[in-house]
Backbone as a printed PyTorch tensor [residue, N CA C, xyz], in Angstrom:
tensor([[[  0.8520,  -1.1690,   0.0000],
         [  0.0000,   0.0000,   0.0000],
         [  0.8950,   1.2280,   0.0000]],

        [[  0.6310,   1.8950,  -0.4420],
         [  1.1180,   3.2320,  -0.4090],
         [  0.6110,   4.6060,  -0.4850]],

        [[  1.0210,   5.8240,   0.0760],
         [  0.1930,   6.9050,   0.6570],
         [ -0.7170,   7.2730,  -0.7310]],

        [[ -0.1860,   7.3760,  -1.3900],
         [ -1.3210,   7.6510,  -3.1430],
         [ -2.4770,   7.2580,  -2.5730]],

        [[ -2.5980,   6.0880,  -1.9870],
         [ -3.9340,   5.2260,  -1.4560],
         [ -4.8040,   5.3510,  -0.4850]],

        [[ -4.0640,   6.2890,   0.9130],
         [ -4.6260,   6.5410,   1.8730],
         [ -4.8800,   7.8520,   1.3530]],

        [[ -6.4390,   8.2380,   2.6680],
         [ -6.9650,   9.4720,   3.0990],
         [ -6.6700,   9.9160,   4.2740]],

        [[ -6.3400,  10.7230,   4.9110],
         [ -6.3640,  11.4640,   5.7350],
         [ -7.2690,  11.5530,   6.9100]],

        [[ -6.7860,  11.2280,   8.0160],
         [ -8.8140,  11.1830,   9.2920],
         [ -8.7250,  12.7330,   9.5440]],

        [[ -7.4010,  13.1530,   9.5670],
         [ -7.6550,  14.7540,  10.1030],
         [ -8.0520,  15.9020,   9.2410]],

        [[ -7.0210,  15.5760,   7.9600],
         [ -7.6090,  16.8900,   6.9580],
         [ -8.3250,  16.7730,   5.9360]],

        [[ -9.0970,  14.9990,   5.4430],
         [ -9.4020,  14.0820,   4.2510],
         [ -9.1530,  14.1800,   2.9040]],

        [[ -7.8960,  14.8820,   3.3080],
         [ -7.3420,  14.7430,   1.9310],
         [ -6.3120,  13.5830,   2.0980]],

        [[ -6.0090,  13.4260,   0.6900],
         [ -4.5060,  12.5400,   0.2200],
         [ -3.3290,  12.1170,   1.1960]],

        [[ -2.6520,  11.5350,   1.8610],
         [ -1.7390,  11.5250,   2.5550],
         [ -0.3350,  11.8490,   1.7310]],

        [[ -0.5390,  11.5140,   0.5350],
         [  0.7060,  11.8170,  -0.8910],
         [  1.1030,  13.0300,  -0.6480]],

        [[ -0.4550,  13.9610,  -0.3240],
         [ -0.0220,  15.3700,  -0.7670],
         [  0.4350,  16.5590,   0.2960]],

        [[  0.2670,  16.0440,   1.4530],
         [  0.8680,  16.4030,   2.7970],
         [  0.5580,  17.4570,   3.6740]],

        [[ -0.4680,  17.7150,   3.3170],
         [ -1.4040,  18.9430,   3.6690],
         [ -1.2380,  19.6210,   5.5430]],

        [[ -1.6260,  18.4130,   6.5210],
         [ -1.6900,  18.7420,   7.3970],
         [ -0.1270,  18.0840,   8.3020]],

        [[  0.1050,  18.7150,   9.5280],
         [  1.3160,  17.7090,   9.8370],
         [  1.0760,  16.1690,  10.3420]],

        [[  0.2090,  15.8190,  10.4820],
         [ -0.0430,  14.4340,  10.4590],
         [  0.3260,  13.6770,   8.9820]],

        [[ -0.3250,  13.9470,   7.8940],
         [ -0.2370,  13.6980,   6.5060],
         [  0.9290,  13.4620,   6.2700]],

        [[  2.0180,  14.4750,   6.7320],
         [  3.2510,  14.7990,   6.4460],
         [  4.0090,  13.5190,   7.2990]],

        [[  3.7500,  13.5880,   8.7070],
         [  4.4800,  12.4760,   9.3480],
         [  4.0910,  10.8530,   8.9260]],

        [[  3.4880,  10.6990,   8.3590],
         [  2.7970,   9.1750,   8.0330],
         [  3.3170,   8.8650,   6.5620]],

        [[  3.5170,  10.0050,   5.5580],
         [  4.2280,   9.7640,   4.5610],
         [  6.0920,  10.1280,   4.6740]],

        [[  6.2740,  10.4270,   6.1100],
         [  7.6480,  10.0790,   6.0530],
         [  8.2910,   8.9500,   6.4900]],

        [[  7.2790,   7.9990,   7.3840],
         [  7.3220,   7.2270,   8.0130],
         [  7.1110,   5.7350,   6.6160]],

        [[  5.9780,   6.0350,   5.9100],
         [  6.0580,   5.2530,   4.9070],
         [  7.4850,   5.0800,   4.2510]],

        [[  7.7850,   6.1760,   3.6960],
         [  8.9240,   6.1360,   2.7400],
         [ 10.4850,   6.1240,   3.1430]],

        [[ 10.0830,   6.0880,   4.9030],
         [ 11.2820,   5.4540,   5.5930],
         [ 11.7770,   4.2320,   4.9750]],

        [[ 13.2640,   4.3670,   4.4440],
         [ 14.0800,   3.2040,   4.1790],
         [ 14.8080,   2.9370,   4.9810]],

        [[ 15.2060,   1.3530,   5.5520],
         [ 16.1860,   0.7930,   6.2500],
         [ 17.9110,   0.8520,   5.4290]],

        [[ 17.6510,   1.1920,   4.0000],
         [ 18.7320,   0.7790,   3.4780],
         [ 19.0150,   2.2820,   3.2310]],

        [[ 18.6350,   3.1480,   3.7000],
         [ 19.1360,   4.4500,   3.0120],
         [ 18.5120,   4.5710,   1.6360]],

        [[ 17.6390,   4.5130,   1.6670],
         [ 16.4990,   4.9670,   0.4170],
         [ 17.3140,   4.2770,  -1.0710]],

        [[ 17.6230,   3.0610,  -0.8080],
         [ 18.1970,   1.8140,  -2.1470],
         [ 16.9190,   1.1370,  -2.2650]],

        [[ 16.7660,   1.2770,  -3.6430],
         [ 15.6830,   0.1100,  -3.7670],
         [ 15.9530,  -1.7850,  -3.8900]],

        [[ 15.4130,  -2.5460,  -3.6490],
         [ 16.4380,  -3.6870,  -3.7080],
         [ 16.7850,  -4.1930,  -5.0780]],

        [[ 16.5420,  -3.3050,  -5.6560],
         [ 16.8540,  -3.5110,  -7.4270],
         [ 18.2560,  -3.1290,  -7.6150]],

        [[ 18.5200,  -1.5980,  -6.6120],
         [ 19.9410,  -1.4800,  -6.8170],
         [ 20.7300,  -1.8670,  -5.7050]],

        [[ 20.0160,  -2.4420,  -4.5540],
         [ 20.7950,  -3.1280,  -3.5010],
         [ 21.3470,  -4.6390,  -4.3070]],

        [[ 20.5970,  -5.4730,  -5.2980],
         [ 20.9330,  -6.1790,  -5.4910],
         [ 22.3070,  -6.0820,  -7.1900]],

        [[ 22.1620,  -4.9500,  -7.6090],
         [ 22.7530,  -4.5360,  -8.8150],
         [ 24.2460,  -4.5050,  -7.9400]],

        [[ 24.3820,  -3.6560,  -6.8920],
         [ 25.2470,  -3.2050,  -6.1710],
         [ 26.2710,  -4.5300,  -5.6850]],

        [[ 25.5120,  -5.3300,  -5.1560],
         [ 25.8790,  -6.9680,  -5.0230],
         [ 27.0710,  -7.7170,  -5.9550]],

        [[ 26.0820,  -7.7780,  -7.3880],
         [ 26.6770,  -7.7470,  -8.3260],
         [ 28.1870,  -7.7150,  -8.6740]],

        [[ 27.5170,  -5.8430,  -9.0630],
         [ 29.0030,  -5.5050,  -8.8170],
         [ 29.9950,  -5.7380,  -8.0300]],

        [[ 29.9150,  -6.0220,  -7.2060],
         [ 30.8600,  -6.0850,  -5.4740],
         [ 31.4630,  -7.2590,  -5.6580]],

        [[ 30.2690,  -8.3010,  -6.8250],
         [ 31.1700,  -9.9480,  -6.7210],
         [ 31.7560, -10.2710,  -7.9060]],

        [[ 31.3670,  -9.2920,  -9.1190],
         [ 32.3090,  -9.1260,  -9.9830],
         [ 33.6120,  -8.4740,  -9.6000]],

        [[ 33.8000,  -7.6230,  -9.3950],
         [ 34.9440,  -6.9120,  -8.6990],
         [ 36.0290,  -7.5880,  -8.0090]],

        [[ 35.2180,  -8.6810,  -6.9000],
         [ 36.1990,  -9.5260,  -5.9600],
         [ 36.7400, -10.5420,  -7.1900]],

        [[ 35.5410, -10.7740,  -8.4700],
         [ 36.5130, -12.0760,  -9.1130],
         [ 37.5450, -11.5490,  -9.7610]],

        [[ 37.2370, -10.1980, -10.8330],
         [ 38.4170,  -9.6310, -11.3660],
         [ 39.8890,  -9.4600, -10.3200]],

        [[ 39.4380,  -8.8050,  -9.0510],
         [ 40.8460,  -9.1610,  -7.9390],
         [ 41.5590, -10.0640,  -7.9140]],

        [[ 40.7790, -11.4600,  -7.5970],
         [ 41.1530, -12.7750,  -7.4180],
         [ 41.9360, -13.2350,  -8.9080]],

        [[ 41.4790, -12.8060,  -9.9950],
         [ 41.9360, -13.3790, -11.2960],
         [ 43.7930, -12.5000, -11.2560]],

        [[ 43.3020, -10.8430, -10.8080],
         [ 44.7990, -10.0860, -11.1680],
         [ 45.5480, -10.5820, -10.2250]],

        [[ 45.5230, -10.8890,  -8.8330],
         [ 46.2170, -11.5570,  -8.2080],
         [ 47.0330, -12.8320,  -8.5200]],

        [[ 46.0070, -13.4110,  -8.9780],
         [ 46.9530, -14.3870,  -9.8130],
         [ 46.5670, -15.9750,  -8.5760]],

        [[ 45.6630, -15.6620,  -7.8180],
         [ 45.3770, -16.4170,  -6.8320],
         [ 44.5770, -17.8950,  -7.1190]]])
């Protein structure tokens, strides 16, 4: 779900659009990220990279 979706009990408007400070605190709280606002599209791109990287190391090393 996401605020696009909710209404508001205090000002009945939109919660998206942030009208009152309630509105405002509930859509910051939504769009609170644990990862520092990464989506896991680029948490997992990021991955990736990180294990390509270690193989190119491992290959110049010579290991």
């Amino acid at each position: 779900m996401s605020c696009e979706d909710l209404v508001c009990a205090g000002c009945a408007h939109p919660v998206a659009e942030g009208r009152c400070p309630r509105c405002r605190a509930y859509r910051e709280r939504m769009h609170h990220n644990a990862f520092g606002g990464m989506t896991p599209a680029l948490l997992s791109l990021l991955l990736i990279v990180i294990f390509f990287l270690t193989l190119a190391l491992k290959h110049l090393s010579g290991a």
